[in-house]
NUGU-84490 format. One record per residue (C-alpha): x, y, z; residue in three letters. Coordinates in nm, 4 decimals, always signed. Each point is the difference from the previous one (the first is absolute). Layout:
! residues N
<pt east="X" north="Y" up="Z" rest="ALA"/>
...
***
This chain:
! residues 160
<pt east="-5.5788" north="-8.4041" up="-1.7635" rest="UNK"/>
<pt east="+0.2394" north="+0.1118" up="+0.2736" rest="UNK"/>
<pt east="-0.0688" north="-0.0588" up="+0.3832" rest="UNK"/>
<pt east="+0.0833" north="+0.3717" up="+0.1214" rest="UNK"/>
<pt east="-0.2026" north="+0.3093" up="+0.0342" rest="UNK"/>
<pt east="+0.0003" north="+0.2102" up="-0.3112" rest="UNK"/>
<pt east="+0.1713" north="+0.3008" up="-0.0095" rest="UNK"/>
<pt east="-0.3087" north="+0.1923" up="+0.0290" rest="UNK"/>
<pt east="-0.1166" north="-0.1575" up="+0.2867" rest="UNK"/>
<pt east="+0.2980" north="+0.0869" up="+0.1472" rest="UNK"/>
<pt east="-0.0277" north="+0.3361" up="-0.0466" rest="UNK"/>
<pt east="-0.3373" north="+0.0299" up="+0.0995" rest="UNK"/>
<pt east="+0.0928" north="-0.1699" up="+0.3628" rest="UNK"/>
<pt east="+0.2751" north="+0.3510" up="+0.0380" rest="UNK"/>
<pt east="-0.2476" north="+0.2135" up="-0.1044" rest="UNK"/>
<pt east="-0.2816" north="-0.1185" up="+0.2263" rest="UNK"/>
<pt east="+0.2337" north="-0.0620" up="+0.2435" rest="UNK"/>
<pt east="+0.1402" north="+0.3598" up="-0.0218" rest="UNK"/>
<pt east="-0.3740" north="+0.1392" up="-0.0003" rest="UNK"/>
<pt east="-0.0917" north="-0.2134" up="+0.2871" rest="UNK"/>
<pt east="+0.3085" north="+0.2689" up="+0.2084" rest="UNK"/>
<pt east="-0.2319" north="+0.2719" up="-0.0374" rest="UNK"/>
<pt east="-0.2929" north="+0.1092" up="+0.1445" rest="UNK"/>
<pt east="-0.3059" north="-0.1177" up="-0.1380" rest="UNK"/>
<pt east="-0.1210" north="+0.3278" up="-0.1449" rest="UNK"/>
<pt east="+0.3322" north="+0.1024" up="-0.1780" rest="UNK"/>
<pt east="+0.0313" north="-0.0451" up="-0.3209" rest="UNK"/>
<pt east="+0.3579" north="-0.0762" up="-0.1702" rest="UNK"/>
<pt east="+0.1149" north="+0.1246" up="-0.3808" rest="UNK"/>
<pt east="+0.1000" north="-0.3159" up="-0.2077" rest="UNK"/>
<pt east="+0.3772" north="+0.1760" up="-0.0859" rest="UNK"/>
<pt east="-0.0062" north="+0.0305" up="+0.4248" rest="UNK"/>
<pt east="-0.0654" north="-0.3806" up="+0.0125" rest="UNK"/>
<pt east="+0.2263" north="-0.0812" up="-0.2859" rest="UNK"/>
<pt east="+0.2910" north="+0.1674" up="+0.1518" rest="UNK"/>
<pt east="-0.0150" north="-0.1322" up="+0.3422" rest="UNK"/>
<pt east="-0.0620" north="-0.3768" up="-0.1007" rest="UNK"/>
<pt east="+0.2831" north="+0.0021" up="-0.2995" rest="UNK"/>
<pt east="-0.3430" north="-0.0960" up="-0.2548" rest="UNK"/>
<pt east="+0.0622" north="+0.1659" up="-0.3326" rest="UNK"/>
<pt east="-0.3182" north="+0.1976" up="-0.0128" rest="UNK"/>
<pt east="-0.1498" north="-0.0455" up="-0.3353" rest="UNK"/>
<pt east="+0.0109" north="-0.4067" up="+0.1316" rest="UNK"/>
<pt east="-0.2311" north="+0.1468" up="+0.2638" rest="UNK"/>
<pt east="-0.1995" north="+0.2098" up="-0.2035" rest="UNK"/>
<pt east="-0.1424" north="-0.3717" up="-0.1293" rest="UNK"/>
<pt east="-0.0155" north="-0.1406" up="+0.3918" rest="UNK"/>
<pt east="-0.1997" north="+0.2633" up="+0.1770" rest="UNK"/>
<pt east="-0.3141" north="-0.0795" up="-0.2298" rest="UNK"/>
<pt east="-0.0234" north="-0.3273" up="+0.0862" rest="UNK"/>
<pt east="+0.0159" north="+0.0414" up="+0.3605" rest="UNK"/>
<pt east="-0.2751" north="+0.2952" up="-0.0029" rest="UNK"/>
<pt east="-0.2043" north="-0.2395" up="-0.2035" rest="UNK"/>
<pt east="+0.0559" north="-0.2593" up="+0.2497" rest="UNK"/>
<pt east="-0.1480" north="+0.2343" up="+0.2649" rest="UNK"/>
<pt east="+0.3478" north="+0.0093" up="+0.2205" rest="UNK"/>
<pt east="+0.1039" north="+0.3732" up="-0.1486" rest="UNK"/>
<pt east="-0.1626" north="+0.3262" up="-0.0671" rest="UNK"/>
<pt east="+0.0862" north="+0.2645" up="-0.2227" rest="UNK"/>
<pt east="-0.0378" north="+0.3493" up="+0.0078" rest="UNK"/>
<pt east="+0.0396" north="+0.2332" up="-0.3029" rest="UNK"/>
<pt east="+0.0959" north="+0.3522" up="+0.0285" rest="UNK"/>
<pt east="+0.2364" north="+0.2115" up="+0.2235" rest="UNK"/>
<pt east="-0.0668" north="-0.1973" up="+0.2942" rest="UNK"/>
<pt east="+0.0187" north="-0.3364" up="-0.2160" rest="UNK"/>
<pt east="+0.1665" north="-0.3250" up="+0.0135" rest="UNK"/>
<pt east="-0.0680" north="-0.3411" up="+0.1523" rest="UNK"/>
<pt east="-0.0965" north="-0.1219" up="+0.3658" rest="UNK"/>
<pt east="-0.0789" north="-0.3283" up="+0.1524" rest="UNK"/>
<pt east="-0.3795" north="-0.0410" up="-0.0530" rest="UNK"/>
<pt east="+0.0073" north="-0.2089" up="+0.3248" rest="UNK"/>
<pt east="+0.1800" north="-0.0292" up="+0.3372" rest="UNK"/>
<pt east="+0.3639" north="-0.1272" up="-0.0342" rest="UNK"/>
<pt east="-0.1339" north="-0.3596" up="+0.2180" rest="UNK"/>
<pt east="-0.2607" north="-0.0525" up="-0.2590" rest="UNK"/>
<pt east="+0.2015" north="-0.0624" up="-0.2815" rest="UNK"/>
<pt east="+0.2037" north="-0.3119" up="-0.0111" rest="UNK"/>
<pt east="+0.3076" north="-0.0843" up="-0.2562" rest="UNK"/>
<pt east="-0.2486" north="-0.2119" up="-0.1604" rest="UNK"/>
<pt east="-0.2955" north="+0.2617" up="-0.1158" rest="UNK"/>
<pt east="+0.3554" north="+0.2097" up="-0.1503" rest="UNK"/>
<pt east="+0.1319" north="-0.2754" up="-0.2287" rest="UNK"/>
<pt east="-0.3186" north="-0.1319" up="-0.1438" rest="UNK"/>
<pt east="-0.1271" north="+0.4088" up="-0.0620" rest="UNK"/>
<pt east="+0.3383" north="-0.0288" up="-0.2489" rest="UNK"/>
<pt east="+0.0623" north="-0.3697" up="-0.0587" rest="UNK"/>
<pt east="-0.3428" north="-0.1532" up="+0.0123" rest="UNK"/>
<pt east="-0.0572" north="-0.3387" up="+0.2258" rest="UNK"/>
<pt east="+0.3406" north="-0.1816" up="+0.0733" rest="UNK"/>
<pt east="+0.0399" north="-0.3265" up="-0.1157" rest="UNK"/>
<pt east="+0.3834" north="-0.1378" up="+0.0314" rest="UNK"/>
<pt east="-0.0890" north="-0.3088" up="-0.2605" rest="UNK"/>
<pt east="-0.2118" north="+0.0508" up="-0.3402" rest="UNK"/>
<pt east="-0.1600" north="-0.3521" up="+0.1189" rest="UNK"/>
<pt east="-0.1684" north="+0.1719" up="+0.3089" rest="UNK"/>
<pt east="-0.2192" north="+0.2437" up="-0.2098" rest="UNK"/>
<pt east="-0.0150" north="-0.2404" up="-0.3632" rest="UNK"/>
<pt east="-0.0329" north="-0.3454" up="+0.0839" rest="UNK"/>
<pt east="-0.0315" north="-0.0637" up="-0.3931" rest="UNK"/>
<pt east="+0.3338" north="+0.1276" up="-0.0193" rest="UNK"/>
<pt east="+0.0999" north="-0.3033" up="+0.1851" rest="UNK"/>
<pt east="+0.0208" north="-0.3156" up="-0.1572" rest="UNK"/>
<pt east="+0.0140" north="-0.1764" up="+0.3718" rest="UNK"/>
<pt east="-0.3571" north="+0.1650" up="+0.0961" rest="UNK"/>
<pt east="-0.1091" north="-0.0941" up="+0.3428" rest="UNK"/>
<pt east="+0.2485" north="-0.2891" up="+0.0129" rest="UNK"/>
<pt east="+0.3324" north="+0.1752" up="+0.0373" rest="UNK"/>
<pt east="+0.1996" north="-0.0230" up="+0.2802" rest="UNK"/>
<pt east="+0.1689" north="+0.3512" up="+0.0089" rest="UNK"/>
<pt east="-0.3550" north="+0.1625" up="-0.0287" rest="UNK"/>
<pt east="-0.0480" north="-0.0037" up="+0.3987" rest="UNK"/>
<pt east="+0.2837" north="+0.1446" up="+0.0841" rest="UNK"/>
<pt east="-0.0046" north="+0.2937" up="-0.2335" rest="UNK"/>
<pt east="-0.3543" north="+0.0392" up="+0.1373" rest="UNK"/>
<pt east="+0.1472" north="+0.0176" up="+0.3867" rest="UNK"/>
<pt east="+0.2375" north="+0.2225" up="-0.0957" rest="UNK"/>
<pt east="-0.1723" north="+0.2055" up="-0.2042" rest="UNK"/>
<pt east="-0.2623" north="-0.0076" up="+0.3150" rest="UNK"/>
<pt east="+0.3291" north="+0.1040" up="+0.2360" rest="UNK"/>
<pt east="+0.0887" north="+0.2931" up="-0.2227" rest="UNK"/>
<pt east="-0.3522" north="+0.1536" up="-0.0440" rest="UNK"/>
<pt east="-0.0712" north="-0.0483" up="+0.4147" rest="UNK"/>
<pt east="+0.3590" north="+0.1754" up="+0.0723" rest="UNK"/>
<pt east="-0.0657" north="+0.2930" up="-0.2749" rest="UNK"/>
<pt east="-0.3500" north="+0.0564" up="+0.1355" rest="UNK"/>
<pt east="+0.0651" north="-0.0405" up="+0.3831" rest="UNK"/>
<pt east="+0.2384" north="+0.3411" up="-0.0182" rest="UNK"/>
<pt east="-0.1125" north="+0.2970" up="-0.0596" rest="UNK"/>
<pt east="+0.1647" north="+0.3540" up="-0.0820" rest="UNK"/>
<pt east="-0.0348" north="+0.0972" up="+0.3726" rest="UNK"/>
<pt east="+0.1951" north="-0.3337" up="+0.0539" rest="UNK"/>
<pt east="+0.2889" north="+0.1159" up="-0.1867" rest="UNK"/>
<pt east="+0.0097" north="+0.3498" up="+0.1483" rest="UNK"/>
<pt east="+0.0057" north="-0.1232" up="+0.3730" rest="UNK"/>
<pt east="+0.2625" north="-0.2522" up="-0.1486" rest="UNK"/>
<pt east="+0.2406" north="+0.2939" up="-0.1361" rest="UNK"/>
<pt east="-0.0797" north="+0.1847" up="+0.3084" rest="UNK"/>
<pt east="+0.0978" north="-0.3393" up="+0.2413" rest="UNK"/>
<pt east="+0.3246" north="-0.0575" up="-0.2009" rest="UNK"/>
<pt east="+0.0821" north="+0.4272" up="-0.0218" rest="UNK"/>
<pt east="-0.0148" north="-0.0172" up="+0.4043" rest="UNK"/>
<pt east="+0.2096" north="-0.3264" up="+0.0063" rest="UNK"/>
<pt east="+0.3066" north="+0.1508" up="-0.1711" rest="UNK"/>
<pt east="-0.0321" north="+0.3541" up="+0.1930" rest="UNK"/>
<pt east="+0.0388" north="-0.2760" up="+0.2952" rest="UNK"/>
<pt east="+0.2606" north="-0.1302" up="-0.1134" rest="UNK"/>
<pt east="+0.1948" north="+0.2258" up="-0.2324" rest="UNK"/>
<pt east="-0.1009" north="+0.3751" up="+0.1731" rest="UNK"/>
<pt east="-0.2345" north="+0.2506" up="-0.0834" rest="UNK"/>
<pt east="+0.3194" north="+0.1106" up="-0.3190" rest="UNK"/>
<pt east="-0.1982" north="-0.0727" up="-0.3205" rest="UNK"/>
<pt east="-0.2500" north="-0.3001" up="-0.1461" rest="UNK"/>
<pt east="+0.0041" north="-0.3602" up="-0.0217" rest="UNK"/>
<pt east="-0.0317" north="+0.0302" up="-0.3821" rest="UNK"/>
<pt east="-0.0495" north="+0.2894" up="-0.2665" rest="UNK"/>
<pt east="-0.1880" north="-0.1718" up="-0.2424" rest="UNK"/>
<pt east="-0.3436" north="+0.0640" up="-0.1613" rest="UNK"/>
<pt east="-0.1525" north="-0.2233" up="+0.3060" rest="UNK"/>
<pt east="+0.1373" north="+0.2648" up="+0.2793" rest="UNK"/>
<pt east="-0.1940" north="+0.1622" up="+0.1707" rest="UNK"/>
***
């Protein structure tokens, strides 16, 4: 067990995050998505399910298909995206199978994987896609302050 975000949970946080940019009633073509947010699409052929079954997407077959946020942008926190993918995050196999653990209730280390397990969840769940918009947007108007109105702060699949 590894104490990062899967892959797919990454992916899923560009996606929705590159939904959340437009408006609510657009739909966006997974290739569209793909490209933007460097995601190899076929990877996000197997994401987008998850989050419409989660209730955070919607998709749209048809000419005027694709996926849109099934929600607004500051109802949907980091946290609702990675469990849709990754299911509940737990950063120690003792926090979710205590008879895994041969220490049980008595272990020392226990509480503290608990508090920051606790940290991580509240962090994840207290920002939400509109969050990280207004964040991009803050940071976009920072360097135009300080660099001049000749390009973008940064080109990468986060830009927007």
């Amino acid at each position: 067990m590894s104490m990062e975000i899967t892959k797919a949970a990454d992916y899923g946080l560009r996606a929705m995050y590159r939904l959340s940019q437009a408006p609510m009633n657009v739909s966006a073509l997974i290739g569209d998505i793909a490209q933007e947010m460097s995601i190899p699409a076929q990877f996000l052929h197997k994401v987008m399910p998850r989050l419409v079954k989660a209730g955070l997407v919607r998709s749209r077959r048809g000419a005027r298909g694709g996926y849109r946020l099934a929600k607004q942008p500051g109802e949907i926190s980091l946290l609702q995206i990675v469990q849709a993918i990754d299911g509940p995050i737990y950063i120690n196999r003792c926090l979710f199978d205590h008879e895994d653990c041969t220490m049980d209730d008595y272990c020392p280390i226990r509480p503290v994987f608990q508090e920051a397990q606790d940290a991580l969840r509240r962090v994840l769940d207290d920002s939400t896609l509109a969050d990280l918009v207004a964040n991009r947007a803050a940071e976009a108007a920072r360097w135009e302050e300080s660099e001049g109105a000749g390009g973008s702060p940064d080109q990468g699949p986060l830009s927007g």
